[in-house]
C-alpha positions as CSV (number, residue, x, y, z in Angstrom):
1,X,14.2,1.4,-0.4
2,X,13.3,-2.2,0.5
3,X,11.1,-1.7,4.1
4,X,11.9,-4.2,6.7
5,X,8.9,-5.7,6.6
6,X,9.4,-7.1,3.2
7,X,12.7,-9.3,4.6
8,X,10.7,-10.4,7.1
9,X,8.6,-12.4,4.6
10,X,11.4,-13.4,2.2
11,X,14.9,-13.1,3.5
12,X,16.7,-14.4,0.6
13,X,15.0,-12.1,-1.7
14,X,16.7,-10.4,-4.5
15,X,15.6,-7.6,-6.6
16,X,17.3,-6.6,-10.0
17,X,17.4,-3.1,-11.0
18,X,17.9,-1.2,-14.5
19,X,17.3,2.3,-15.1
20,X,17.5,3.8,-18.1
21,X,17.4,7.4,-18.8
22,X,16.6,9.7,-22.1
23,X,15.1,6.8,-24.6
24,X,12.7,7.3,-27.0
25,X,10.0,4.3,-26.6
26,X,7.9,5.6,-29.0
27,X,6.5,2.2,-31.2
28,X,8.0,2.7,-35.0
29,X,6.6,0.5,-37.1
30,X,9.4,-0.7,-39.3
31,X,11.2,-2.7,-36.1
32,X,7.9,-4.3,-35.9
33,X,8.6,-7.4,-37.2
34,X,11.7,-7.0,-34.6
35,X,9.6,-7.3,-31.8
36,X,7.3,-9.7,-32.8
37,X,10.4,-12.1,-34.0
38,X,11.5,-11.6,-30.5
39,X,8.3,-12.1,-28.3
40,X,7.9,-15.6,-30.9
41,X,12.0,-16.6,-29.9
42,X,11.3,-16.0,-26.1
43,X,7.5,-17.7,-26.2
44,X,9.7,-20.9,-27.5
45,X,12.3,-20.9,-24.8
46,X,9.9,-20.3,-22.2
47,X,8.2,-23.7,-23.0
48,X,11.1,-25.7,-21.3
49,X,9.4,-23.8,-17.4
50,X,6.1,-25.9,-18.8
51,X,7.7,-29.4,-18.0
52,X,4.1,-30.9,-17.1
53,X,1.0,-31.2,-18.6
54,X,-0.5,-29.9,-15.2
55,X,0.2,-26.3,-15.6
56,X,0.7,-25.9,-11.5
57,X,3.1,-28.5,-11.0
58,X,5.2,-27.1,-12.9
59,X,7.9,-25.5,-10.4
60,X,8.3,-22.0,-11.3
61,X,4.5,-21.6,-11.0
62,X,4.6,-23.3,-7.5
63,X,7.3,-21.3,-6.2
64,X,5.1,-18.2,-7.0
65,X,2.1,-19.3,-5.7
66,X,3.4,-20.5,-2.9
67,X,5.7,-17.1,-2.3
68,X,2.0,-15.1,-2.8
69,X,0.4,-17.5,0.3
70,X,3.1,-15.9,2.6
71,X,0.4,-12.7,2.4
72,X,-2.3,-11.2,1.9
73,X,-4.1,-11.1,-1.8
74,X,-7.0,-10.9,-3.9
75,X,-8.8,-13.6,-4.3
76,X,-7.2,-15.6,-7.6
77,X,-4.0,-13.5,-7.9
78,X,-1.0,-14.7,-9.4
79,X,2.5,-13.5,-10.0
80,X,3.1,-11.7,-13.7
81,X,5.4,-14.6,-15.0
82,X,2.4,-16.8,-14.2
83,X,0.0,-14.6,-16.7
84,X,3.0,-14.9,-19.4
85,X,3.6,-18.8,-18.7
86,X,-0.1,-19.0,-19.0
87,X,-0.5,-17.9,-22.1
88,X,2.6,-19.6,-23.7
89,X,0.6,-22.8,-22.3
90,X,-2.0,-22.0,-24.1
91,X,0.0,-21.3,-27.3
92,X,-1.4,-17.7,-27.8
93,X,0.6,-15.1,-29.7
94,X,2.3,-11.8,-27.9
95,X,1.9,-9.0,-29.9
96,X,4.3,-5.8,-29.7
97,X,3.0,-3.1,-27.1
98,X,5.6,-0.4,-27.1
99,X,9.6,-1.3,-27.0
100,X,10.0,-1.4,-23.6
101,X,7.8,-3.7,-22.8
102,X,7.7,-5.6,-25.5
103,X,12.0,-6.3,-24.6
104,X,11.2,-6.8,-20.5
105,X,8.6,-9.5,-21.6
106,X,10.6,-11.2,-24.0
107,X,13.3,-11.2,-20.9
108,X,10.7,-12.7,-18.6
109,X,9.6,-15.1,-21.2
110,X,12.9,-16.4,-21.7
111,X,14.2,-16.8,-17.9
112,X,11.0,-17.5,-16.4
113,X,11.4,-14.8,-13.8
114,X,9.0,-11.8,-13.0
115,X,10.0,-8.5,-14.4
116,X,8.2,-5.1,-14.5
117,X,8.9,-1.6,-14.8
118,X,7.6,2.2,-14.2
119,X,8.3,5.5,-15.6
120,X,11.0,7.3,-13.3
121,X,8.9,10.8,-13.7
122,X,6.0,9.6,-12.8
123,X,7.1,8.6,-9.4
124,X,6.2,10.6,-6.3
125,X,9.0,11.1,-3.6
126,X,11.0,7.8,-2.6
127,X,10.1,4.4,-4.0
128,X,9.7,1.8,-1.7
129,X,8.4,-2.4,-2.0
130,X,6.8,-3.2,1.2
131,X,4.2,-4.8,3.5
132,X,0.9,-2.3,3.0
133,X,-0.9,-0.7,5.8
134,X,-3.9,-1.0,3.9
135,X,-5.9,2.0,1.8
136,X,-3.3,2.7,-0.3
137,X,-4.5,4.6,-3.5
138,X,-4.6,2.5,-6.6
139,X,-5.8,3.0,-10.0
140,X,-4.9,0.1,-12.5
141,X,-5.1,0.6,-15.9
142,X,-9.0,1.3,-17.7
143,X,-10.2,1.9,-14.0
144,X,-11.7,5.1,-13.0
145,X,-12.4,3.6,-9.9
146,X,-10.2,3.6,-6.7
147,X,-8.9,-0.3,-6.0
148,X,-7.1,0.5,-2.7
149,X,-3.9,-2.6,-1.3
150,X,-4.8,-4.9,0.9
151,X,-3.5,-4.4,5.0
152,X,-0.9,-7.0,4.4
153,X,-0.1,-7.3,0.7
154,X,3.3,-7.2,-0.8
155,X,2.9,-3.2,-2.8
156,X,5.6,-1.4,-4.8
157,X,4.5,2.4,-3.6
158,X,5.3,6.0,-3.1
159,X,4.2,8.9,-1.4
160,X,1.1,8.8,-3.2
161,X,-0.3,5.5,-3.2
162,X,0.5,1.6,-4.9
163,X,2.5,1.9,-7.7
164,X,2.3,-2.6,-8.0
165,X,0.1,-4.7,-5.7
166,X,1.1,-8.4,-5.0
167,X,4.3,-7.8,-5.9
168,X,4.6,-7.4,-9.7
169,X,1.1,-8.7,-10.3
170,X,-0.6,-5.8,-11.4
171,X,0.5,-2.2,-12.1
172,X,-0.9,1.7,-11.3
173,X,-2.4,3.4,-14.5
174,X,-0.1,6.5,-13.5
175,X,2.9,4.7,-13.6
176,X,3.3,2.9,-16.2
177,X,5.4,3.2,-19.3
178,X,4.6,4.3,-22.5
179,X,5.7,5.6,-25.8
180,X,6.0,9.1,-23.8
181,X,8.4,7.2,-21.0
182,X,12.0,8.7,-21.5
183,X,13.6,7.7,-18.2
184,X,12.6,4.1,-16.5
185,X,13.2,1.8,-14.1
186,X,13.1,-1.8,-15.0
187,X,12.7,-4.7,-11.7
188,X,13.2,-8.4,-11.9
189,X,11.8,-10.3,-8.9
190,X,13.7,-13.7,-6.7
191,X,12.8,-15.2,-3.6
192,X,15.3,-18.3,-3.8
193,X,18.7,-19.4,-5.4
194,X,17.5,-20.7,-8.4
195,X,15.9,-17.8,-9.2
196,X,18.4,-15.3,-7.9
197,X,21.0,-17.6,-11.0
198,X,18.2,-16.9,-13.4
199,X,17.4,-13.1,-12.5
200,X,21.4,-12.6,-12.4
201,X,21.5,-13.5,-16.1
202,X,18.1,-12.2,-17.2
203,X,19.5,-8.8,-15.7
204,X,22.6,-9.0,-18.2
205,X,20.4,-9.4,-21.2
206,X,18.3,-6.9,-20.5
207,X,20.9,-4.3,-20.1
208,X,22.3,-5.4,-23.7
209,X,19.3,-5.3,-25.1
210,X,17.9,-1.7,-24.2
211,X,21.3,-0.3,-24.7
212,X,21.1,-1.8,-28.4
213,X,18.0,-0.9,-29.3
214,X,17.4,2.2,-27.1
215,X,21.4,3.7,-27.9
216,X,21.5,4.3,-24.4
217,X,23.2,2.7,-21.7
218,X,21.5,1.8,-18.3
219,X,22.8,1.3,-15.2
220,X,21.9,-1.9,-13.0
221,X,21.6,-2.5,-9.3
222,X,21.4,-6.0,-7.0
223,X,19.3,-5.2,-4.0
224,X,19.1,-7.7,-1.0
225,X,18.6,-7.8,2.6
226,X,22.4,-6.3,2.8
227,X,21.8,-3.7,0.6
228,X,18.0,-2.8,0.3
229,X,18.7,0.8,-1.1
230,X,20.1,2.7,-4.3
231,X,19.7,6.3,-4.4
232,X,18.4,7.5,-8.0
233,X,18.4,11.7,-8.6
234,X,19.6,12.6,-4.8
235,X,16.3,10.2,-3.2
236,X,15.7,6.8,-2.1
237,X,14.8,3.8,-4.0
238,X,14.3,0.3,-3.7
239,X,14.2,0.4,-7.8
């Protein structure tokens, strides 16, 4: 569920949910050239967020940055369509990863919005995107070192620690998906009404996409202020 706290900060929030169950996201190399085509077609549209030759005036970097001042951070973080618009700015490539991801950041290439996404059996108890008390357990990916949230910052978590600090700014090692991920939960992130158009649309895409590629069809939530929780397998979650 979505904790109280988290409204308090951003009441016109809106979180996009797809969960898909019982795919195979292992990387084949013959749809390749699939993926890359893709990540190349949504780099292109995504150029038309970069409207300024300052990279942060341009407004969907502002909005973020100025969402992330609302709490507390690491020094020089910045929201995950940032890093993507980043790199489109500085015309770098986007090579496949596995299908999954490779079809969620084509999706937040091409609406400008952030979107994430964690392996469903990897999660501990309920799921929940809140305010942190501070300490909770996080192990990004290459670390072997604990890098605990901040009292204050925005965290996806679960019973046993931070699943994604600073919103969707950087994921848990434990979490995340893989070619061995067969059931997933896939999150696009608003805080206004411009977004909120965008996400709404992103969301629809998304959906065809994994259902075309993965033969599967995935099931998709809107959770607000009104309705901060969806139950997934007989428990909570916000996702």
């Amino acid at each position: 569920m979505i904790d109280q706290e988290f409204w308090a900060l951003f009441p016109e929030a809106q979180i996009n949910c797809l969960v898909v169950k019982n795919i195979n996201n292992v990387a084949d190399a013959a749809h390749e050239t699939f993926f890359t085509d893709l990540l190349k077609s949504s780099k292109e549209q995504a150029k038309r967020y970069l409207t300024t030759d300052t990279f942060s005036e341009n407004q969907v970097i502002q909005e973020w940055r100025s969402a992330f001042q609302q709490f507390k951070t690491k020094k020089g973080v910045r929201a995950s369509i940032e890093a993507l618009l980043k790199r489109v700015n500085q015309d770098r490539e986007f090579s496949p990863i596995n299908p999954l991801v490779d079809i969620y950041n084509s999706i937040s290439l091409k609406y400008g919005v952030p979107l994430g996404g964690e392996d469903l059996d990897t999660i501990v108890g309920d799921l929940h995107l809140g305010v942190a008390k501070g300490g909770e357990s996080f192990f990004p990916l290459g670390a072997d070192t604990d890098s605990p949230a901040l009292e204050k910052e925005v965290i996806y978590y679960d019973e046993k620690g931070a699943i994604c600090r600073c919103l969707n700014w950087r994921e848990a090692q434990r979490t995340m998906l893989t070619e061995e991920t067969t059931n997933a939960v896939l999150f696009i992130e608003s805080i206004n009404e411009t977004q909120r158009a965008r996400a709404n649309e992103a969301i629809k895409e998304l959906s065809q996409l994994v259902q075309e590629y993965f033969k599967v069809a995935g099931n998709d939530y809107v959770l607000s202020k009104e309705s901060p929780e969806i139950i997934l397998q007989g428990r909570a979650s916000c996702l």
